[in-house]
N, C-alpha and C positions, 0 to 999 in steps of 0.2 A: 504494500500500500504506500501511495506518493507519502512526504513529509506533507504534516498540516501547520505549516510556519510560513513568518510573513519575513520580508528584508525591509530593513530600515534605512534608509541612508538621509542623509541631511543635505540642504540646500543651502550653500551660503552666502547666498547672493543670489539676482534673477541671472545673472549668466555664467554661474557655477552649480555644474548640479553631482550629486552620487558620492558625495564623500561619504563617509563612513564617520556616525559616530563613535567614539571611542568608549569600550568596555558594556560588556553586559552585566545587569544588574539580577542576579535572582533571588527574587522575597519570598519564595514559599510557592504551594500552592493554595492560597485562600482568595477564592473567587471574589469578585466585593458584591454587598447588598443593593439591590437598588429599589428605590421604590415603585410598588406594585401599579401605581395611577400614572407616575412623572416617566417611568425610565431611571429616573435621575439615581446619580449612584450614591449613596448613604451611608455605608461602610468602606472604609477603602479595602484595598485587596490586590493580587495580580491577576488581569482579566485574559483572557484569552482572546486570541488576534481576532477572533470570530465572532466575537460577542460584542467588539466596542465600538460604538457609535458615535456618528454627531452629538457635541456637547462633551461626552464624555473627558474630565484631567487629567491628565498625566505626573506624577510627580519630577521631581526634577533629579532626578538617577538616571545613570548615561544608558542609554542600550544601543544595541547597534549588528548589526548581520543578522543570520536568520534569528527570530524570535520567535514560539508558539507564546509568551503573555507578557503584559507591559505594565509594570504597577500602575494603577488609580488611584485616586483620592477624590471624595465629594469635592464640587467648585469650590463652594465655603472654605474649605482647608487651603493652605497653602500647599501649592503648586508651580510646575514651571510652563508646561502647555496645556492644549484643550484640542480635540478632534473637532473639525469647522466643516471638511467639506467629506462627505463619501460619492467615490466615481468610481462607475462600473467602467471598465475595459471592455470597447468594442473592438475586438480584434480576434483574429483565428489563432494566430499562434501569440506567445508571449513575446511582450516587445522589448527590443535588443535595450542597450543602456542609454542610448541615443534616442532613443522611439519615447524611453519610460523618460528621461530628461523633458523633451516634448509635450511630451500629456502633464507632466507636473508642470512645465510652465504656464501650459496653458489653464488648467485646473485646479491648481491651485494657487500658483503666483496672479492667476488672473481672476481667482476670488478674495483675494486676500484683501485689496483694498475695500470693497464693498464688504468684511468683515471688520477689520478692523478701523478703517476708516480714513486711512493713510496710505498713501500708494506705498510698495512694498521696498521700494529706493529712498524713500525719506524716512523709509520707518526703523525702531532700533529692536525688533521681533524679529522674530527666524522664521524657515517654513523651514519641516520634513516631512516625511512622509511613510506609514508602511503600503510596500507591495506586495505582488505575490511574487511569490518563488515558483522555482520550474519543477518542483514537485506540486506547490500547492495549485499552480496554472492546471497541470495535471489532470486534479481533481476537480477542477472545476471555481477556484477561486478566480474573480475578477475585479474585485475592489481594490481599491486606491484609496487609499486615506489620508489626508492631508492635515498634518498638525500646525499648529500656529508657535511660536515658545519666546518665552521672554530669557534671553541666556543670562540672565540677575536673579531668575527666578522667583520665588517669594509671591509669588501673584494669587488675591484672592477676588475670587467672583470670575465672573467671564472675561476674556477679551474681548470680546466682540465691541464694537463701539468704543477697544482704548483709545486711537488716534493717538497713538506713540511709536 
């Protein structure tokens, strides 16, 4: 059976893509609670690449290559990013690192102002992103997720609407 893991890589700039963040973080296996009405997550935890949605924070622990789970934390708590945009990949086969560069600039450097409110060149936030891997394409993974991060980290509440 394919691997069910996703690759992380970081953007560090709009025309720098696929660096690698440095070191993986692993907290366990405790899934986080989230509320049964919101989504919203309520206990933190390490989520699984499968299960984490728009909205969803990240705490600010480095992760980076394949990962099956990425610790969370409620928004409330301090954090260093938040998942903004989820994009399904239309395409047959998995796109090369130039293909996946492309689609994150377009989807998510091209949401990121209408999220945060700041074009992503004047702004002092990061984009990364997890993809799928060529086990997880495999199986039939096609999402893209595109994280927002403040590299100061300490961030409580949303980004959405900092304009910073």
């Amino acid at each position: 059976m394919p691997a069910r893991n996703r690759t992380l890589p970081a953007l560090a700039s709009a025309l720098v893509a696929g660096l690698l963040i440095a070191g993986l973080a692993a907290c366990g296996n405790d899934e986080p609670e989230r509320d049964e009405s919101t989504d919203e997550i309520t206990e933190p935890g390490d989520a699984d690449v499968f299960s984490m949605q728009v909205g969803d924070c990240l705490t600010g622990q480095s992760i980076s290559g394949e990962v099956t789970e990425v610790p969370v934390v409620p928004c409330s708590e301090p954090h260093a990013s938040e998942i903004f945009v989820s994009h399904i990949i239309e395409a047959d086969e998995l796109p090369d690192a130039t293909e996946m560069q492309g689609i994150v600039q377009e989807q998510c450097v091209g949401a990121f102002e209408g999220f945060v409110g700041l074009s992503y060149d004047q702004s002092a936030l990061e984009v990364s992103w997890l993809e799928p891997t060529a086990g997880s394409w495999d199986a039939g993974d096609r999402e893209l997720l595109c994280i927002v991060q403040d590299p100061a980290g300490d961030v409580t509440g949303s980004l959405q609407g900092a304009a910073r």
